[in-house]
C-alpha positions in Angstrom: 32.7 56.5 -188.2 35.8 58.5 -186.1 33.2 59.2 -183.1 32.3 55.3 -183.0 35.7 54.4 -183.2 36.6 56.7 -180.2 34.2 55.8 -178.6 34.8 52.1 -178.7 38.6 53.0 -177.9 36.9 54.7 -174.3 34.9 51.7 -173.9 37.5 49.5 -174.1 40.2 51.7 -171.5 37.4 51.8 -169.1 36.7 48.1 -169.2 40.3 47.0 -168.6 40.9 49.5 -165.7 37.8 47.8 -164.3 38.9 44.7 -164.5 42.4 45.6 -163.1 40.4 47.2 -160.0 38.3 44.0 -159.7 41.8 41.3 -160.1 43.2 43.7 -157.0 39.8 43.3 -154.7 40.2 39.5 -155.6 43.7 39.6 -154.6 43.1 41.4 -151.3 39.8 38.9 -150.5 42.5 36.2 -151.6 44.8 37.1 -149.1 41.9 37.8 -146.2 40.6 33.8 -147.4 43.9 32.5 -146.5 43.7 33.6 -142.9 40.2 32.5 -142.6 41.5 29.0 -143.4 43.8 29.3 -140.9 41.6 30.3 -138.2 38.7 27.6 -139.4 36.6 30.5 -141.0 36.4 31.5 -136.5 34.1 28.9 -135.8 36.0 27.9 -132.7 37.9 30.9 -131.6 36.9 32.4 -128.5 36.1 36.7 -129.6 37.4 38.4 -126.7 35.4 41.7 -127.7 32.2 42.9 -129.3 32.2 46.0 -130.7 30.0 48.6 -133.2 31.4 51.5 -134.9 30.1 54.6 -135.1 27.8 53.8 -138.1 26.3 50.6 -136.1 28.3 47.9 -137.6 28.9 45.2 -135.6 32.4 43.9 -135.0 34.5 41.1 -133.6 37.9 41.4 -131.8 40.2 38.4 -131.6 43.3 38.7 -128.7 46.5 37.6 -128.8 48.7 38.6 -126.5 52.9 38.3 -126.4 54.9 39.8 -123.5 53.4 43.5 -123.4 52.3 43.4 -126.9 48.7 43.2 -128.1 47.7 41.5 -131.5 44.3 42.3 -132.2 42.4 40.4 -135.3 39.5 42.9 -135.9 36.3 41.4 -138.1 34.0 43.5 -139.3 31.8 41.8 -141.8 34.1 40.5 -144.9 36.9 42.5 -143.8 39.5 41.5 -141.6 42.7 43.8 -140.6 45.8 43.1 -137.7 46.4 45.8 -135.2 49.8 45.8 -133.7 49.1 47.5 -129.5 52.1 49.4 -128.1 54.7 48.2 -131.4 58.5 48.7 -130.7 57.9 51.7 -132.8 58.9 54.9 -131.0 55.5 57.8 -131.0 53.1 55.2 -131.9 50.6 53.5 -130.3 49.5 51.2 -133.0 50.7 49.9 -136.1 49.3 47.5 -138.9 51.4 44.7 -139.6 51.9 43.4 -142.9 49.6 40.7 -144.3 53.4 37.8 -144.1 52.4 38.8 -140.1 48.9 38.3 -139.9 49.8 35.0 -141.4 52.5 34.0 -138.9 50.1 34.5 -135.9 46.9 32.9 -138.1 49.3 29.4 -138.6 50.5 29.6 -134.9 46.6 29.0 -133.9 46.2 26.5 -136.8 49.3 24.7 -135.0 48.0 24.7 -132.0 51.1 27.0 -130.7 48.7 28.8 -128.6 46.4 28.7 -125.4 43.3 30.2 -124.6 43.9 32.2 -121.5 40.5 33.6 -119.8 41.1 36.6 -118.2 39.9 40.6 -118.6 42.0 42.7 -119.3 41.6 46.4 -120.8 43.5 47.7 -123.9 42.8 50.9 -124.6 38.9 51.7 -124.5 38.0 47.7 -124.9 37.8 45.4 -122.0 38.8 42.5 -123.4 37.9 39.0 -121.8 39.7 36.2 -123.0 42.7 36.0 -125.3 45.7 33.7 -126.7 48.9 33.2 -125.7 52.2 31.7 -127.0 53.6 27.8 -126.1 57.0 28.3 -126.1 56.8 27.0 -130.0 54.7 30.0 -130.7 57.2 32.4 -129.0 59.9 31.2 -131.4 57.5 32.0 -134.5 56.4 35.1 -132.7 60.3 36.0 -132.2 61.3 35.2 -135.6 58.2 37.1 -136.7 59.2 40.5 -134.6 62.9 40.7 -136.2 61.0 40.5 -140.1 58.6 43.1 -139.4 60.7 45.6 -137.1 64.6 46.1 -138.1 67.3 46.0 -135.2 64.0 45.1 -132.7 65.7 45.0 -129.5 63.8 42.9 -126.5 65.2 44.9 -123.6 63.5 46.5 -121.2 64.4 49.9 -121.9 65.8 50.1 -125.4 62.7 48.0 -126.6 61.5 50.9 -129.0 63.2 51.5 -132.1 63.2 54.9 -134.4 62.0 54.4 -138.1 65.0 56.7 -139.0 67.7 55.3 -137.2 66.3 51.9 -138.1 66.4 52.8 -141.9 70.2 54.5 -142.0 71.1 51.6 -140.0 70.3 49.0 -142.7 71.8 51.5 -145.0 75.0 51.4 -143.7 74.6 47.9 -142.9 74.3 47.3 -147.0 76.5 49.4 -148.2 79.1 47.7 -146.2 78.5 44.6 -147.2 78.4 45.4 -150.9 81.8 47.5 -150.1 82.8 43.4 -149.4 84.4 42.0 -152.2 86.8 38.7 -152.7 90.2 39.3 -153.4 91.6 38.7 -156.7 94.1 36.4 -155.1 91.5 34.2 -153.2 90.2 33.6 -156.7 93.1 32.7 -157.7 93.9 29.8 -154.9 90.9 28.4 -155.9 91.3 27.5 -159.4 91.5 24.4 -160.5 95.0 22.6 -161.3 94.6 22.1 -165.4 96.8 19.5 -167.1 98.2 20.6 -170.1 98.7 17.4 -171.4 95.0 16.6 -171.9 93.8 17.0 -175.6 91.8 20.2 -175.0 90.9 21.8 -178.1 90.6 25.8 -178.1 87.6 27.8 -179.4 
C-alpha cells in the first residue's frame, strides 16, 4: 500500500512539472503568434535572405534597417528570433532584443511606418537584397524603442556605444538619488487644508 502511494505521489510531481514545461512552450509560441499577426503570418513581406544551417534547415531572413543598425527577423520553421547587428553595446557584434522590441518593429510594418527599399547590401556573411526602412513615424517608434532597450543610448557619432557596466552604476546612482529625494516636512505642511473648527466634527 506505501509503494503505491509513493508511487502515485511521483506520478503526480512528474505530471505537474510537465504541465508547467508545456504552459511555458505555449507562452513562448504565444508570444512568437503575436508577431506573426503583426507581420500577416509573412505572406507579403519581401525575405531579403535564404539561408540553411548547418544541419540543412531552411531559413528566412527578414531586413530592417535604421541608421547603421541592422534588425534581422530570422524564421526558421516555427521559430522566430530578433538579431540586433552592430548594437550600441561596446565588444559586441550582435545582441537579441527582448521580445517588447521585436514587437515595436513587428507593429511599425503592421502600421505601415515602413518602406521596402530594394537594394543589396552585405551584413556579415549574408548578402542581403531587399529590406525596410523607417518613415519618419517609424524613426520616432524606433527612437523611443532604442532608449527602452539600451540605458543612457547616446546617438552620436562617436560616443554611440555604451558599456553594460557603466550603463548599470549609472542607473544606480541615478536611483539612489532620486529615492535620497524626499518632500520637506514643511511643504507638507503648506499644503494642508484650512479646517474650521466650528463645524460639528465628531472625533473617533
Amino acid at each position: 500500500m506505501t509503494i503505491f502511494f509513493l508511487a502515485f505521489i511521483l506520478l503526480s510531481i512528474s505530471a505537474t512539472l510537465q504541465a508547467q514545461k508545456d504552459s511555458s512552450s505555449v507562452n513562448l509560441n504565444e508570444e512568437d503568434q503575436v508577431l506573426e499577426k503583426y507581420f500577416n503570418n509573412f505572406k507579403d513581406m519581401h525575405i531579403g535572405y535564404y539561408g540553411t544551417t548547418q544541419k540543412c534547415e531552411p531559413y528566412d531572413v527578414y531586413a530592417f534597417k535604421f541608421r547603421w543598425y541592422w534588425f534581422l527577423f530570422v524564421k526558421k520553421g516555427d521559430e522566430l528570433s530578433l538579431m540586433h547587428v552592430k548594437p550600441p553595446i561596446k565588444g559586441e557584434k550582435i545582441h537579441y532584443p527582448s521580445k517588447s522590441f521585436a514587437e515595436g518593429i513587428a507593429r511599425c510594418y503592421a502600421m505601415n511606418y515602413t518602406k521596402l527599399v530594394k537594394r543589396k547590401r552585405n551584413v556579415f556573411d549574408m548578402k542581403i537584397y531587399g529590406f525596410y526602412k523607417f518613415n519618419r513615424f517609424g524613426r520616432q517608434v524606433i527612437k523611443g524603442e532604442l532608449l527602452l532597450e539600451y540605458p543612457f543610448y547616446n546617438k552620436g557619432f562617436f560616443s554611440w556605444k555604451i558599456d553594460k557596466e557603466k550603463a548599470k552604476k549609472k542607473a544606480e546612482k541615478k536611483a539612489a538619488k532620486e529615492a535620497a529625494k524626499k518632500v520637506k516636512p514643511e511643504k507638507i505642511e503648506s499644503i494642508k487644508p484650512e479646517i474650521n473648527n466650528d463645524l460639528p466634527v465628531k472625533e473617533k
